[in-house]
N, C-alpha and C positions, 0 to 999 in steps of 0.2 A: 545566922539562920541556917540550921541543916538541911537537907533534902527530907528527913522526916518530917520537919516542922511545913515545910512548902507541900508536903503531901496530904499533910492533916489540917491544912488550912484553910480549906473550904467543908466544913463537914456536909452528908449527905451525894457530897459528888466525886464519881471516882477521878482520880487522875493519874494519868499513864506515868511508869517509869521514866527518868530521863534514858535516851541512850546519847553514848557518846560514840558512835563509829565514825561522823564526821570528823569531830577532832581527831579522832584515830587517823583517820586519813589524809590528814593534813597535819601529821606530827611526824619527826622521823629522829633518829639517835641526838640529831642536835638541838632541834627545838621546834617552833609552831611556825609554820609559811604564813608567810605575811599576806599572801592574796590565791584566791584560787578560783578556778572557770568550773563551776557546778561543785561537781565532786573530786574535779582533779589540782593538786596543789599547782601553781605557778611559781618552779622553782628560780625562774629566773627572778625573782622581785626579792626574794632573800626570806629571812625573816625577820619577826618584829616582836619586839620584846614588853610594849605593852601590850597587844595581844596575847602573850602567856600569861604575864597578870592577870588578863580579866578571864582567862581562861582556867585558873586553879582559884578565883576568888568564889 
C-alpha cells in the first residue's frame, strides 16, 4: 500500500500528510535509536534494527 493509496482511502475525508521529523530525530548517519524520552534519542540503548525495518516498511 502507498501513502497515496492510505490517503485516498477514506473518501470524503481529508487526511493530513504524514510527517516524519520524529524519525528524523531519532535517526543519525548510522541508523534508528532504539529508544527515546519524548523527542530526544536515548543514545545510550544503542540501536535496534528491527525498528528500521518497520520504519522503511
Amino acid at each position: 500500500m502507498t501513502v497515496r493509496a492510505v490517503m485516498t482511502a477514506r473518501p470524503g475525508r481529508a487526511v493530513p500528510a504524514p510527517t516524519f521529523a520524529h524519525l528524523v530525530r531519532l535517526t543519525d548517519d548510522t541508523g534508528l535509536f532504539e529508544h527515546a524520552r519524548h523527542a530526544t534519542a536515548r543514545r545510550e540503548h544503542g540501536y535496534c534494527t528491527d525498528d528500521v525495518a518497520g520504519a522503511w516498511w
